[in-house]
C-alpha positions in Angstrom: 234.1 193.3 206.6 231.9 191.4 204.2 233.3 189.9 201.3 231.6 193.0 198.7 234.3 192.0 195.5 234.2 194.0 192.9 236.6 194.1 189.7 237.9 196.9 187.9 238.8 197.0 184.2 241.4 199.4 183.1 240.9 200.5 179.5 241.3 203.5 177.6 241.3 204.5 173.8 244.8 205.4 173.8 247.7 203.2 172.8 250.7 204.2 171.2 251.0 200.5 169.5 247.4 199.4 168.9 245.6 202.8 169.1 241.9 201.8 169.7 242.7 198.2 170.6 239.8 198.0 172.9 237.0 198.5 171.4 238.7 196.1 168.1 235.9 193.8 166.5 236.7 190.0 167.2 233.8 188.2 165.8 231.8 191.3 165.5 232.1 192.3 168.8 234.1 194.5 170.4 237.3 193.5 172.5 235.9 195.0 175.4 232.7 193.6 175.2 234.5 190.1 175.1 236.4 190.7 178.0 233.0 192.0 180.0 231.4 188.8 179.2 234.2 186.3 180.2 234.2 188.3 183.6 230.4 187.8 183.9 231.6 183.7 184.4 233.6 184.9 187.8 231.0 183.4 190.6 232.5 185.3 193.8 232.4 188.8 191.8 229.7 191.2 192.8 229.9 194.2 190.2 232.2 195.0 187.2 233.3 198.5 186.3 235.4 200.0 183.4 237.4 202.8 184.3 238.5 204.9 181.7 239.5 208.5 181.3 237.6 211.7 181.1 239.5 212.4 177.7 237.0 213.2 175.1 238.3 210.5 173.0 237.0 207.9 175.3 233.3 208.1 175.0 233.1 206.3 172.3 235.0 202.7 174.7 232.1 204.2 177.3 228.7 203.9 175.3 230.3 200.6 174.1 230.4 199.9 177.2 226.8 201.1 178.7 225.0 199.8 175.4 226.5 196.1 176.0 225.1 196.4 179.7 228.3 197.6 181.8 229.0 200.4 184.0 231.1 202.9 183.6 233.4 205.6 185.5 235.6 208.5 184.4 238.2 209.9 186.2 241.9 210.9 185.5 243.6 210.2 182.5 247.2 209.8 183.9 246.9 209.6 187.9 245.3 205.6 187.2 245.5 205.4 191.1 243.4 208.0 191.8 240.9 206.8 189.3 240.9 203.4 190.8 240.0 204.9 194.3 237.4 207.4 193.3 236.0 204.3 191.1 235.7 202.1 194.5 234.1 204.9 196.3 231.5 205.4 193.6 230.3 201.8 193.2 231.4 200.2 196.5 233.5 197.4 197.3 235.7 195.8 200.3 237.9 193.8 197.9 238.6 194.8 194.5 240.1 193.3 191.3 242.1 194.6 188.7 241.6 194.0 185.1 242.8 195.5 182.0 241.2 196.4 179.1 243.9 194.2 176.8 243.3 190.8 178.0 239.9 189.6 176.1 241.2 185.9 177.2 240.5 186.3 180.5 240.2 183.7 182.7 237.1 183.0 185.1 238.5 180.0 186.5 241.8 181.7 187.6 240.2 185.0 188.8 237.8 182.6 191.3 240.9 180.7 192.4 242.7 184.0 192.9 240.1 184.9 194.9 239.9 181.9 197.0 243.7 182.0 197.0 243.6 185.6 197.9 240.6 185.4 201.1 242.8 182.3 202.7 246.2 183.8 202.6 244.6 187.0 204.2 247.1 189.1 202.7 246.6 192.6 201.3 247.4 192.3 197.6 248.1 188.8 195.8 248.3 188.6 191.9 248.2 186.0 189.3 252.0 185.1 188.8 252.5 186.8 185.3 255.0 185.4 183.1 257.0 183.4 185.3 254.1 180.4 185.5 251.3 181.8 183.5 251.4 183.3 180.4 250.2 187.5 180.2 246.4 187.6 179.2 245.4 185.9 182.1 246.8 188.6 184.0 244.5 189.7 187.5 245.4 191.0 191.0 243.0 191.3 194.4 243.5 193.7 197.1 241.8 194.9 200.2 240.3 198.6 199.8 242.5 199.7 202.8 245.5 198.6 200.8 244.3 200.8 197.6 243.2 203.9 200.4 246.8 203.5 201.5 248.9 203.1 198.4 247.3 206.1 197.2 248.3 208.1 200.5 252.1 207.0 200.3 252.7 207.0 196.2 254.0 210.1 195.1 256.0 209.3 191.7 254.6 209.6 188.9 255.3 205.6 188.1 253.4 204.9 191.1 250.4 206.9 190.5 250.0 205.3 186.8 250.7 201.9 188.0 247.9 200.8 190.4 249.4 198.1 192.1 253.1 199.5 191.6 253.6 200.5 195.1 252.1 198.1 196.9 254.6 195.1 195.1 257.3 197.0 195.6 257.0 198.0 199.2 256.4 194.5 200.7 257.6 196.4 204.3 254.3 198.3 204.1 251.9 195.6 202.5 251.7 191.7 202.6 252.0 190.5 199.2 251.8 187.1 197.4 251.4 185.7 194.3 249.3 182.5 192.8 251.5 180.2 190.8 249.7 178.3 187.6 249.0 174.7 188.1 250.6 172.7 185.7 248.2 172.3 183.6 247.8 176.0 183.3 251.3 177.1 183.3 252.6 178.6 179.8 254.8 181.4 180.6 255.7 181.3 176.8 252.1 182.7 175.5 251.3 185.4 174.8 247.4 186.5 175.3 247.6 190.3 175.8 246.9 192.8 172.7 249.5 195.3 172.4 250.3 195.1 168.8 248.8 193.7 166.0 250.5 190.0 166.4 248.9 190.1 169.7 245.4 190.9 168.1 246.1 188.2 165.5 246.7 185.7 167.8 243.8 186.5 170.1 241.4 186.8 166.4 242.6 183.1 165.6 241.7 181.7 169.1 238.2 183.6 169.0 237.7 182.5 165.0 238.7 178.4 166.2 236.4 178.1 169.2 234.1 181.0 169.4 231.4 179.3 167.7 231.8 176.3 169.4 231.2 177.4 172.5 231.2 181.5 173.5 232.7 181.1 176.8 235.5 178.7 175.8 237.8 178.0 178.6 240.9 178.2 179.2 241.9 174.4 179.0 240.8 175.2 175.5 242.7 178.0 174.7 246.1 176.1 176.0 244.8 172.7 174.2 244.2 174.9 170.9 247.9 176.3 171.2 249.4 173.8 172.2 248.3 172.0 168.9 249.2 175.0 166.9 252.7 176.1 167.8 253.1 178.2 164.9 250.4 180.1 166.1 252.1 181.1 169.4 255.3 182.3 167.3 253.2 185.3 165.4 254.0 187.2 168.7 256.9 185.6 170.2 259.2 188.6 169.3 256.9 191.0 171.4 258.5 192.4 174.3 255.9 194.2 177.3 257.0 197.6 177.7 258.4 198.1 180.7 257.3 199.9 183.8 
């Protein structure tokens, strides 16, 4: 097997908090583009898709999407399993990543030491330890194809088929699963750097609007420097709470 990674980004027009979230203008630009353009920093990837849904209301996210240079795929709206396999088998890949559409944060430098983390350990599925040691936005996950081909023969629950990676965590007896603590520097579980709400968007804006112009693909020693300066800044969306699974 060759080492033929590719990442997947999650993303969809619908949200119940933020409706439209992804495709909100930081900077001019859309969320999504953002998030498409950090990931183009990831050395060891070899393609990035955005799956999204075949509703209607999503083709809009998609020629956001094609017109900033990124490739698309459309499958089902609420079987997100399925949509991640039919995705793999229509661009390829041995490994694949998983990415949503609400972290415009990301991280390049921990997706690469994921994958390094991820190609040593020889495991089936190893994520970024979201929140106990990092904060959510940086959130990622690796597994082999055989684990996804798998997953979706054994999940039958509903949860399971909307969650990607649901089964495969919680059935460590039929996967090998590990997870990639934050070094020190790196480890905020406090943060917040997801977008559910608006707090979360206004917290993300004010990180873009402080070092944006400095330099476009700020890192994220900078985004932990710049909050760790600003502390009030941090509190916007302390009170937010991740809906639960």
């Amino acid at each position: 097997m060759g080492n033929n990674i590719v990442c997947i980004v999650q993303a969809r027009m619908g949200s119940e908090r933020l409706p439209g979230k992804v495709i909100k203008e930081i900077k001019g630009i859309p969320m999504i583009v953002h998030l498409l353009n950090r990931l183009k920093k990831v050395e060891k990837l070899d393609k990035v898709i955005v799956a999204t849904s075949t509703n209607p209301e999503n083709d809009q996210l998609a020629a956001i999407v094609e017109k900033a240079g990124g490739l698309v795929f459309k499958g089902s709206e609420e079987d997100v399993l399925r949509r991640y396999l039919e995705a793999v088998n229509a661009f390829g890949g041995d490994y694949i990543i998983r990415v949503t559409g609400d972290c415009p944060l990301i991280s390049w430098e921990v997706l690469d030491a994921l994958i390094e983390e991820f190609l040593k350990a020889k495991v089936d599925y190893m994520r970024v330890d979201v929140p106990d040691t990092f904060c959510r936005g940086f959130d990622g996950e690796i597994f082999t194809k055989e684990a996804l081909i798998k997953a979706h023969q054994l999940a039958k629950e509903e949860r399971y088929r909307e969650h990607v990676t649901l089964y495969m965590y919680e059935h460590p007896q039929d996967f090998t699963v590990a997870r990639m603590k934050a070094k020190k520097k790196w480890s905020r579980p406090d943060y917040r750097l997801c977008v559910d709400t608006k707090e979360d968007f206004a917290v993300v804006e004010a990180i873009y609007n402080a070092l944006y112009d400095y330099n476009p693909y700020f890192t994220i020693d900078d985004i932990i420097s710049y909050l760790d300066r600003h502390p009030e800044l941090s509190r916007l969306n302390q009170s937010v709470r991740q809906k639960k699974v």
